[in-house]
N, C-alpha and C positions, 0 to 999 in steps of 0.2 A: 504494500500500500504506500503510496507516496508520503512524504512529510505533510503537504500540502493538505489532503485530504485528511490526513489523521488529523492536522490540526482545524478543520474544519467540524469533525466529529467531535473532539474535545474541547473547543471551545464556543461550540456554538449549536451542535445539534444535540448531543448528552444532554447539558443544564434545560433546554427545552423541553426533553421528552423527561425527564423526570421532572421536573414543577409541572409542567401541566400534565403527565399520567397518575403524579402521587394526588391531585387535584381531582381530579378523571376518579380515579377509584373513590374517592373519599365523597365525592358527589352519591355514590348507590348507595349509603350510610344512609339507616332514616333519620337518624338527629339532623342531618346535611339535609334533606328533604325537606323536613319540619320548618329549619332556618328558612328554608328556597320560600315555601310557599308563604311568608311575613310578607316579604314585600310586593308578593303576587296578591298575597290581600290587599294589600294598598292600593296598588294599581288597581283591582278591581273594585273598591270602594269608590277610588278617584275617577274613574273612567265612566261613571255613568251619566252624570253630565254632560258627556260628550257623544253617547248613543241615542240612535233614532229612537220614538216611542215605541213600547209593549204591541206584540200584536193586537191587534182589537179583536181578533178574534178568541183572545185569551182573557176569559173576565172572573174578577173575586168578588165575591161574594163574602165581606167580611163582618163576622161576629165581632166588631169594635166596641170601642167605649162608650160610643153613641148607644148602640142597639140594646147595650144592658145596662142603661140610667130607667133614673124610676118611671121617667115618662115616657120609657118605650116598653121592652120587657122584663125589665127586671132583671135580677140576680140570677146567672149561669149556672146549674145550665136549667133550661127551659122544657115547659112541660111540651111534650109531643105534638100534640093540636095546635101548636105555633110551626113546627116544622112543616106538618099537613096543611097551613093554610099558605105557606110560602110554597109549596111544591104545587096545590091547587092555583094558585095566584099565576106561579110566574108558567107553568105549563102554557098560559095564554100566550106568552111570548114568543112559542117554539124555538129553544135554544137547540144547538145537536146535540150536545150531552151535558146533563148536571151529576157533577161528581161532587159526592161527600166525603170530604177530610176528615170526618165527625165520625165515632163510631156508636153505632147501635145493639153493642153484642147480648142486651138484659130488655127481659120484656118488662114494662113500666108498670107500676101498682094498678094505674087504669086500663084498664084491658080498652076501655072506647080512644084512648090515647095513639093506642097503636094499630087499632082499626082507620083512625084520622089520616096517621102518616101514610099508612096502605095506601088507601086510598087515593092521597095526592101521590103517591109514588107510579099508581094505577096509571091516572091521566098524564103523566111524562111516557106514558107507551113503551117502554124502553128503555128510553131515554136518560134513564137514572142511573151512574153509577153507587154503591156503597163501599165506603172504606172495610179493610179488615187489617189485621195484625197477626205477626206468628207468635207463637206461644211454645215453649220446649216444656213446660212441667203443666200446665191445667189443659185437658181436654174436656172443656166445657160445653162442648159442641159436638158428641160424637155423631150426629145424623150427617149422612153423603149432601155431600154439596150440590145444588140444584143442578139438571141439566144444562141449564141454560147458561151455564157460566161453566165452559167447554176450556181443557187446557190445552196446551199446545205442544203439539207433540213432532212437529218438523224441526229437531237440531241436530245439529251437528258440534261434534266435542264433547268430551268428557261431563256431565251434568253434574258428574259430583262437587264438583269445584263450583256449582251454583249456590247461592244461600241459602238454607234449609230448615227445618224445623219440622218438630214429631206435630203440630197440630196450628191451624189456623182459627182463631179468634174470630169467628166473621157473624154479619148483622143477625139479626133473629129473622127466623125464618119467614115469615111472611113479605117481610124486604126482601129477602132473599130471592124469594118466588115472583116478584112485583120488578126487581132488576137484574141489573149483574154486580158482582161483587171483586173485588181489586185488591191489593195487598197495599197499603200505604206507607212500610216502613220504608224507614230514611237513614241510616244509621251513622253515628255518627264515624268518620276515619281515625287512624293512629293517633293523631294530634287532636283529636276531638273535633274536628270540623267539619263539615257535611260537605265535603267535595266530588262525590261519587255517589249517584244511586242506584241502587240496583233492578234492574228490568223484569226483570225475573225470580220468583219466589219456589222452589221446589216446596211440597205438603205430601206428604206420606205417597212418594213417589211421581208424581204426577206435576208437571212446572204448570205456573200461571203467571199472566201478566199486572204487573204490576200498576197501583191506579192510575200515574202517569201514560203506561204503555196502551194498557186499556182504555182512556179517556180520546188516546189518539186513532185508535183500532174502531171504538164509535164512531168518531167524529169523520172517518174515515169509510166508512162502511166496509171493515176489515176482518172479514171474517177468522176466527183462530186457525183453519184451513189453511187461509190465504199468510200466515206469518210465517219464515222461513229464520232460522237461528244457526248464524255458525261464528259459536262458539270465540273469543279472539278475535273476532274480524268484525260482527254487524248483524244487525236485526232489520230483513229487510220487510216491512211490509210492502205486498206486490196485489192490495188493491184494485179492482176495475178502473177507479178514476183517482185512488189515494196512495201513493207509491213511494217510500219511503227508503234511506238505508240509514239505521240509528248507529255509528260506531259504538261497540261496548270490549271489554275486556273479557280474560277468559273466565271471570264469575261471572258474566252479564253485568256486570257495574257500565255504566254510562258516565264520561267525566261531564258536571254540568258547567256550561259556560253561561257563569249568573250574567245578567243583563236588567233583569226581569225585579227591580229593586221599587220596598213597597211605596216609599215617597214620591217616584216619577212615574209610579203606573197608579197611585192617588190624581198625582197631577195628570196624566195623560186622559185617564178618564177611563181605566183598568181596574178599579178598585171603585164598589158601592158598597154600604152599607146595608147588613143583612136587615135590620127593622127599616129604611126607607125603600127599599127594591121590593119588600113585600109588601108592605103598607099599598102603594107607589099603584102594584101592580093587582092589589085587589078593590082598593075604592073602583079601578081602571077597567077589570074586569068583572070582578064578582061583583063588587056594589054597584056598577053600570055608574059611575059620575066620572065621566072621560076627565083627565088630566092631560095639560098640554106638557108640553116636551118631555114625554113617557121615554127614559133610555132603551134602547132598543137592543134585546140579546139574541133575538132570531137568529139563527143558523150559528151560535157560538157555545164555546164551552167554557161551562159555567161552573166556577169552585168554588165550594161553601168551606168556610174555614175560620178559624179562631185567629183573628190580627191586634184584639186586644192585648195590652202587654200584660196588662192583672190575671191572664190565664194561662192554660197550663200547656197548650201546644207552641212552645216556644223553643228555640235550639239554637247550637253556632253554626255559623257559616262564615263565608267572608267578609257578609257586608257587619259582623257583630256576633255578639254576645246571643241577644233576644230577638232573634230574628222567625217573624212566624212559617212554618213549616211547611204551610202553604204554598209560601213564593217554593220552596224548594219543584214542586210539581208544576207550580204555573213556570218557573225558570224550562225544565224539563221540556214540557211541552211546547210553551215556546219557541226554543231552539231546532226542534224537529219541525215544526211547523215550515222554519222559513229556512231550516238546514243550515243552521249558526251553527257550527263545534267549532270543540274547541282543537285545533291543531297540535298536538305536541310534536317537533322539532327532534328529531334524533339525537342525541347528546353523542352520536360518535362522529357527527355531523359538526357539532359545534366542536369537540376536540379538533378535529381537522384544520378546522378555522382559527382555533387558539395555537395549534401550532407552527400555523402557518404563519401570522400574525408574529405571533414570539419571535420564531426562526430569522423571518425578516428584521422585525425591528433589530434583532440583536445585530446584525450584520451593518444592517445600515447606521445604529448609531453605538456601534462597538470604540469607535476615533470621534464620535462627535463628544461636546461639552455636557456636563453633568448639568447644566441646565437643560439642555433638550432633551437629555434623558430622562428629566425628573420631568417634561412639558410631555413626552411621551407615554411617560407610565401613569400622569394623570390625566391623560386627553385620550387612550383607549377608554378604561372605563366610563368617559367621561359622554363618552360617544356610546359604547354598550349599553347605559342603564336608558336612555331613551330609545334607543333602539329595542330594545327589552319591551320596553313602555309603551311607544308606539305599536310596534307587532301584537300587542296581545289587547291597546285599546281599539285598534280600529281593525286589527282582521283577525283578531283570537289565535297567534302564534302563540304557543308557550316556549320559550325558551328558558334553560338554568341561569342561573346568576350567578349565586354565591360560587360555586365551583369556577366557572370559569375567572371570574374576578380573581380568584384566589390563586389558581394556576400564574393567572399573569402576572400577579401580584409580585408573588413570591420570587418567578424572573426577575421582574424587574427590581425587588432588593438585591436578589444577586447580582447583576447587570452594574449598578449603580456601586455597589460598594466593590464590583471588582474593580471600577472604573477608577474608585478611589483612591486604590492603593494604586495602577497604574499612574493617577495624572499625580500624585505625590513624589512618587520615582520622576516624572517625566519633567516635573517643576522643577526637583532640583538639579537634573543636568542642565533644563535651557538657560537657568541662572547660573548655572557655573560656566557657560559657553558667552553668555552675550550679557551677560551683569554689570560689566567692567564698560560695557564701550555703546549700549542701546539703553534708551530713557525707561525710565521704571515701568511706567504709563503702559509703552510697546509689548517691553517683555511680559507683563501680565496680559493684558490680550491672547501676546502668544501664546503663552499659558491657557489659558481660558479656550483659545479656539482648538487648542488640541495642534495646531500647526507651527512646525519650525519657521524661524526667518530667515529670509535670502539676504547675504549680503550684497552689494551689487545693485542694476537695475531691471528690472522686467516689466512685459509689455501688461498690462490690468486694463480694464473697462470701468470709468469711475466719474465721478462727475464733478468737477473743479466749482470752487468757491472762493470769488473775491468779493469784499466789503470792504469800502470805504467811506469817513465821516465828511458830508457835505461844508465845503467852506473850513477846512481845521485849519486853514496856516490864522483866519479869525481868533481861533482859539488859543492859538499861542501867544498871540498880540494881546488879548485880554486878559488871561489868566497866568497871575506868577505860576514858575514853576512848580512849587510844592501843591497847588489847587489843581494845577495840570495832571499830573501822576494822580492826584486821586479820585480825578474825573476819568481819567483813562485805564486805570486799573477797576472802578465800578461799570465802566461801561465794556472794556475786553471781556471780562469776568462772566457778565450775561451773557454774551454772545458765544464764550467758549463751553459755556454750560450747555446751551441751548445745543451749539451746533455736536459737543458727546452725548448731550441726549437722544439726539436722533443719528446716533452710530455715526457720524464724522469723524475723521482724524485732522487734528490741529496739524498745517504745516509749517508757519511761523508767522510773527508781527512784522509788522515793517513801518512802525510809526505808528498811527492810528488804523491804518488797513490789519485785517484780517485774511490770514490765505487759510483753507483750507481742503480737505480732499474724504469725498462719499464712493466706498468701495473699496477703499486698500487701508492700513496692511488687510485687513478680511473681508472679503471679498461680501458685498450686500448685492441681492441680485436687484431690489428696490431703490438702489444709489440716489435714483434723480428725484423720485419720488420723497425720499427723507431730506435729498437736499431744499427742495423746493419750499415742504415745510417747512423745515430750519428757515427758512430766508423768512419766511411771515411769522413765526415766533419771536424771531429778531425783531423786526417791526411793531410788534406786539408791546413786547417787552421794552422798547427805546420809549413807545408811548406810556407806559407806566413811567420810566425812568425822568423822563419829563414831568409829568406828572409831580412824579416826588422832589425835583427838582425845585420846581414852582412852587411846594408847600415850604421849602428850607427858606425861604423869604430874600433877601438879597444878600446872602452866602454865592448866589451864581448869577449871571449876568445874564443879557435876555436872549445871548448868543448858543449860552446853553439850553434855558427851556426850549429853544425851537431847532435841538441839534437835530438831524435825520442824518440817513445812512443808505449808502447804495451799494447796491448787492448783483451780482452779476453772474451765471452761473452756465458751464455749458459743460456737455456729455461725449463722450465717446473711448475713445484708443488713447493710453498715453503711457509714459514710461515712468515706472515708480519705483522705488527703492532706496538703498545709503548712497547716497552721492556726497563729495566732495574729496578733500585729503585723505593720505593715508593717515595721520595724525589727529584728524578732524571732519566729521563728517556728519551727515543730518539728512533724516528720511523725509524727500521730497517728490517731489513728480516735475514732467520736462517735458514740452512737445507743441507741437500744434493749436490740437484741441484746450490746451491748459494755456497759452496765446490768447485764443478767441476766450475765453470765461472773461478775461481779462480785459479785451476790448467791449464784454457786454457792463461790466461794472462801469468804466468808464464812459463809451456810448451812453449808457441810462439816463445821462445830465443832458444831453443832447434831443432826447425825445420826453424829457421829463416825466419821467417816473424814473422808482428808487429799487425797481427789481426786473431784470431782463436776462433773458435767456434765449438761447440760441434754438432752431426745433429739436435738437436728437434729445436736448432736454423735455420739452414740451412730450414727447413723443412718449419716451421713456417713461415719464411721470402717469402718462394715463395710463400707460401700461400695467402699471401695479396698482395705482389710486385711483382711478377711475376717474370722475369729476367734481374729486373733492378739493385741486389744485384748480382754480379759474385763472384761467390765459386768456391775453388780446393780443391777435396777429397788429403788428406794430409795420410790418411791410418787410420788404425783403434788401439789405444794405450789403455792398461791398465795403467791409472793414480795413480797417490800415494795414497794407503788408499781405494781403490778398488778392484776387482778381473776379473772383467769379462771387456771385450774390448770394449773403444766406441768409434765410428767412429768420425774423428777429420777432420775440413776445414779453409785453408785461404778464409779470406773473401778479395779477390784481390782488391775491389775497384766496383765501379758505372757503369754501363754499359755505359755510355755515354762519360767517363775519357778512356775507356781500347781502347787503341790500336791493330792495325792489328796483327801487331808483338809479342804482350802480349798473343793474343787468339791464334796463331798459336801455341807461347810456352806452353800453356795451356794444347791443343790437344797433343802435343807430348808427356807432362807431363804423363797425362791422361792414353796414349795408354801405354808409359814405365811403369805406377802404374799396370794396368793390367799384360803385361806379368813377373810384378815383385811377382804379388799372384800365376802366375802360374808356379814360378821356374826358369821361363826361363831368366838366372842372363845376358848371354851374350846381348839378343836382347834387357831387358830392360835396360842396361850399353848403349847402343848405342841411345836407345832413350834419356835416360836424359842428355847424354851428347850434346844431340842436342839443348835442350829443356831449360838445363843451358847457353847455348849461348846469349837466348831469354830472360831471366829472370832481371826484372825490377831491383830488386837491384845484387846489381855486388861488392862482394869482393877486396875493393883496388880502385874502384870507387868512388861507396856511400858511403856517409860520414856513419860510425859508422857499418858498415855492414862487417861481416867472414860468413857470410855462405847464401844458399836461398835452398828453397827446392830441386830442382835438383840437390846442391851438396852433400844433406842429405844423399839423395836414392842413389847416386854413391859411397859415402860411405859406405852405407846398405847393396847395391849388391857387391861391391868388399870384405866385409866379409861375407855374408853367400857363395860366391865363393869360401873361403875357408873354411870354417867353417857352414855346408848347416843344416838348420835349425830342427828339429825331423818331423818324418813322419807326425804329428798331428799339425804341425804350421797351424794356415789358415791365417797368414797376423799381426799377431797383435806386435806391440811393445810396451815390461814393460818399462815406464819410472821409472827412477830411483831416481830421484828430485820430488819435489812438483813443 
C-alpha cells in the first residue's frame, strides 16, 4: 500500500468511520431513541401552526366542559337516554360512520336506558361503531361475538407478533347486535408516549380491526373480505371505490403522524361539543323548530369522545401530558384519509451522508484555520436541525438527530484539537523562521491562515487603496505641530481600524495618505467588495470625527471640522510581497493596476466626489455584494501615463445610507450621461441640471466642497456646445493631472 494512501486511511478515513459508527450503533440504544424522539416532540408541537386544516371529513364529537356544566348535563358520566337521544338526533344528519370512544361493557340499573341507546343505535342503520378493550384476566363476556362484526383473516406474516389478549371487553350485547364493534386501545410506547397504534387486535385466535381501522373500513365500504394484511409492509384496503395502503410494522403498529391537534381542529371547525350537536340537532329534527346554520356531518365520520380535561380518557403523546385519546384515532384516520405518513428515512442512509460529510470536511479543512473549523462544526448542525425540522414539518420525513449530531460532533472535537496541537508546532517554527525580520501583525496572520510567507514578490489579484486628506498642506499652516500628530494619529487610527476590519492589509503612511492592499498576504476572494466598504466606513466615521470635533469647541479650527478625504480604489493583477534591501525591506505591492488606484484617489478632486474607482472594481464588488455597494458610471477617462480609456465610478455610499432623493438624482444623472455619449448636448444640459439639484454635496453648502459630478458634465456639455468634439470621440476624457 503506498504511504500516501495509508496516510489517507489514518488520518482521515479511520477517525470518520469510528465517530460516526461508534454514533451509528449507539443510535439502536432505546435510551438514544427516547432522547431522539424530545425534540421530535417539539417539532411536532411547533409544526402545527404551520399545517393545512383537519380533514372535514374527520369530526369530534366532544364530551367537554361545556356538555357537563349544570346547565347542560351534568356530572359524567351520563345516564343512557342522553346517549339515545344524541344517536336519534344526529342519525338525521346521515354521517358515514359514528364511532364510540366511550365504552359500554355493563348493562345500566334501567333496563329502558339501554333499550333508549338500542334504539338510537337502530336508526344509525349500521352506521355505528362501538369501542371495546382487551382484557388478559376478567372474561366478563364469555358469549361469541356477533356475526356481524367478521374478522379478518387475509394476512400475511407471522400473527403472533400481533397484540393479543385471552378476552375482549366489548359493549353489551344489544349494541353489539345494533353495530359493529372495534378495539380502541392505544397503548402507550417504551417512553410512555402514544407514538404507534396498533391496527390490529388478535382475541382468542381470531385478528380484528381496530376502531380506527374499522371506522375507515365503514366509511369506506370495506368489507373485512376486501382487507389484505402483510405483515411489515401494509394494510391494504382494496375497496370498490375506497382503496387504501396503511404502512404498519410487523405487530400491525401504524406510526401516527399527529397533525390532527385539538386546539386547530376547535378552531378549524373539527371539534363540537357533545351537549350543543345534540341539542342542535334534535330541537332541528325531532322537535321540528328548524335552526339556521345547523353544522352539517353528512357523509363524515363522526367520534364521540371525552376532550374534557376533569376526565378520565386522557394520555401522553407528543402534543403533552393530557392529551384526549380521541385525537389519537381522529390523528389515525386522518392521515389514511388523505395518505399523510409518516416517512422514516433509513439511518444507514443518513450514516452515508454523515460520513461522507465528515470524510470531506476533514480533508478540506485539515490546513484550514481553527476558526473555520470551529465555523464548520457549528454550521453542519447548524444547517441539520432545520433540515431535520423542515423534513418532518412540511412533508413528515423522520430523520435521527441526536446520533448523527453526535457522530459529527465528536469528529469535529477530534479535528479541532488535532489541529491544535498541529498549528502550536506550526506557530513556533514560522516565529523562529521570520520573527526577527516580518512585522508581528504579518507573522500572526500567517499563523492564523495556516500558510507560510514568501519572501520575494509574487503575482496576487487584490485591490489597491489610496486615501488622501482634502487640502492638508491647510492643515499644516494652521495647526502647531504637537495639535498636528494628534489630529493625525486620531484620524490614521480610524481608518486603519476600519480598513483591518474589513481584512485589508496596511501598506504604509506617506504623510497624511493612506496606502493600503485587499487580498494579500491572504488571499480574500471578496477583495473589492471589503474594499469598497472600507472606503464608506471611512467616510462614515470622518463624519462622526467631525462631528466630535465641533463639540471640543475651538480646540480645532474650522479647517478641521470640514476635513474630508478621498479615496480611490482599483482591482486586478499586481505584484506583492518583501520588496526592498537586503538589510531592509517592507511588504508592498508594484504595478500597473496599483498606478491606476492611484490616479482614481487623485482624479476624485477632478470630478468631485471623494470615492472613485476604476470598473474591475465596480465589477468585482457586485460580484460578491450584490447591490449593496451603489456606483455612478462617472464616464470613461484616459488617465496620466496611459493611452486607451477606462471607465471611471463614484462609489456613492451603502445601499442602506442612500436616500430616495440621492437615487432619483442618480437616474437622472444616468439618463443625462447617456444622451451626453450621444451628442445630444441640449437634453443632456437639462438632465444634469436636474440631477445637480439632487446631488448630496452642494457647493457653498458642504463644508470643503466646489464642485459634484452634475456640475462637471454641465461644464462638459456647455463646451463641447461650442467647441463639439471630432467625428471619432466615443465619450472618453484625457485627464491632464495624475
Amino acid at each position: 500500500m503506498k504511504q500516501r494512501t495509508k496516510g489517507i486511511i489514518k488520518y482521515y478515513l479511520l477517525p470518520v468511520l469510528l465517530c460516526s459508527g461508534i454514533a451509528f450503533a449507539l443510535g439502536a440504544t432505546p435510551w438514544v431513541q427516547r432522547l431522539d424522539n424530545v425534540p421530535l416532540d417539539l417539532i411536532t408541537q411547533y409544526r402545527v401552526r404551520y399545517q393545512k386544516p383537519a380533514d372535514s371529513r374527520v369530526v369530534i364529537i366532544g364530551i367537554d366542559d361545556s356538555s357537563i356544566e349544570d346547565n347542560a348535563y351534568g356530572r359524567w358520566p351520563w345516564d343512557r337516554q342522553i346517549h339515545g337521544r344524541f344517536m336519534e338526533s344526529i342519525s338525521h344528519g346521515k354521517p358515514a360512520a359514528l364511532v364510540w370512544d366511550i365504552l359500554f361493557p355493563e348493562k345500566s340499573a334501567d333496563f329502558k336506558s339501554d333499550l333508549i341507546i338500542q334504539a338510537g343505535a337502530h336508526k344509525l342503520q349500521k352506521r355505528v361503531i362501538f369501542g371495546a378493550y382487551t382484557n388478559d384476566a376478567d372474561p366478563r363476556q364469555p358469549e361469541p361475538i356477533p356475526a356481524s362484526n367478521l374478522p379478518i383473516t387475509n394476512i400475511q406474516g407471522e400473527q403472533k407478533s400481533l397484540p393479543s389478549s385471552a378476552y375482549g371487553v366489548r359493549p353489551i350485547t344489544g349494541l353489539q347486535m345494533t353495530g359493529l364493534t372495534a378495539y380502541a386501545d392505544t397503548p402507550p410506547g417504551h417512553d410512555g408516549v402514544r407514538r404507534a397504534a396498533p391496527m390490529l387486535q388478535r382475541i382468542d385466535g381470531k385478528v380484528y380491526p381496530s376502531l380506527s381501522l374499522q371506522a375507515l373500513m365503514l366509511f369506506g365500504g370495506v368489507a373485512p373480505a376486501e382487507v389484505r394484511v402483510v405483515l411489515g409492509e401494509a394494510i391494504y384496503l382494496e375497496g370498490k371505490s375506497f382503496r387504501r395502503r396503511i404502512p404498519i410494522d410487523h405487530s400491525g403498529y401504524y406510526w401516527i403522524n399527529y397533525r390532527f391537534a385539538l386546539e386547530g381542529a376547535i378552531n378549524a371547525g373539527n371539534v363540537f361539543p357533545y351537549f350543543d350537536i345534540t341539542e342542535s340537532y334534535y330541537q332541528n329534527f325531532v322537535a321540528k323548530s328548524p335552526l339556521p346554520d345547523l353544522p352539517s356531518v353528512a357523509g363524515k365520520i363522526l367520534l364521540v369522545g371525552q376532550i374534557s380535561t376533569g376526565l378520565s380518557d386522557n394520555g401522553v403523546t407528543p402534543y403533552g401530558a393530557e392529551t384526549p385519546l380521541v385525537l389519537v384515532h381522529a390523528n389515525v384516520i386522518d392521515n389514511v384519509l388523505n395518505e399523510d405518513y409518516v416517512h422514516h428515512v433509513s439511518s444507514w442512509k443518513v450514516l452515508i451522508v454523515t460520513l461522507v460529510i465528515g470524510f470531506t470536511g476533514l480533508i478540506l479543512l485539515t490546513k484550514q484555520s481553527l476558526k473555520k473549523k470551529a465555523f464548520f462544526a457549528l454550521g453542519v448542525p447548524l444547517v441539520y436541525i432545520p433540515i431535520v425540522s423542515v423534513c418532518w414539518t412540511f412533508w413528515s420525513f423522520q430523520l435521527p438527530l441526536i446520533w448523527p449530531l453526535a457522530g459529527f460532533g465528536s469528529l469535529q472535537v477530534f479535528m479541532i484539537v488535532r489541529q491544535l496541537v498541529n498549528e502550536q508546532r506550526a506557530a513556533q517554527r514560522i516565529k523562529g523562521m521570520f520573527g526577527t525580520y516580518v512585522s508581528p501583525e504579518l507573522v500572526s496572520r500567517m499563523i492564523n491562515s495556516g500558510q507560510s510567507p514568501e519572501l520575494g514578490g509574487h503575482q496576487e489579484d487584490i485591490t489597491a487603496y489610496f486615501s488622501d486628506i482634502q487640502g492638508f498642506s491647510g492643515f499644516s499652516e494652521k495647526l502647531p505641530p504637537d495639535q498636528l500628530v494628534v489630529l493625525m494619529n486620531e484620524y490614521l487610527s480610524a481608518c486603519t481600524n476600519i480598513i483591518q476590519a474589513e481584512g485589508g492589509t496596511l501598506d504604509k503612511y506617506i504623510g497624511d495618505a493612506v496606502v493600503a492592499m485587499f487580498g494579500a498576504p491572504i488571499p480574500l476572494p471578496d477583495h473589492a467588495f471589503r474594499a469598497c466598504v472600507a472606503s464608506q466606513r471611512v467616510h462614515l466615521k470622518l463624519l462622526e470625527l467631525r462631528e466630535n470635533w465641533k463639540s471640543e469647541g475651538e480646540r480645532w479650527p474650522e479647517i478641521v471640522h470640514e476635513m474630508q478625504s478621498r479615496i480611490g480604489l482599483n482591482s486586478g493583477s499586481v505584484i506583492v510581497g518583501n520588496m526592498g534591501s537586503n538589510t531592509r525591506f517592507n511588504y508592498t505591492m508594484m504595478g500597473d493596476n496599483v498606478n491606476l488606484a492611484a490616479r482614481m484617489e487623485s482624479g476624485a478632486k477632478s470630478w468631485g466626489v471623494y470615492s472613485m474607482c476604476a470598473e474591475a472594481t465596480k465589477l468585482a464588488c457586485e460580484e460578491h455584494g450584490g447591490d449593496r455597494v451603489v456606483f455612478r458610471a462617472l464616464g470613461r477617462i484616459v488617465v496620466k501615463g496611459r493611452s486607451t480609456a477606462v471607465p471611471i465610478f463614484e462609489i456613492v455610499g451603502l445601499k442602506e445610507n442612500i436616500t430616495a432623493e440621492t437615487i432619483e438624482g442618480l437616474r437622472l444623472f444616468e439618463q443625462g450621461l447617456a444622451l451626453h455619449y450621444q451628442r445630444d448636448w441640449a437634453g443632456a444640459l437639462a438632465l444634469f441640471q436636474q440631477s445637480a439639484a439632487l446631488e448630496v454635496n452642494q457647493p457653498g453648502v458642504t463644508p470643503g466642497v466646489s464642485s459634484n459630478p452634475s456640475l462637471v458634465y454641465i461644464g462638459l456639455v456647455q463646451y463641447y456646445q461650442l467647441n463639439p468634439p471630432p467625428a471619432d470621440w466615443s465619450g472618453e476624457y484625457v485627464m491632464t493631472v495624475k
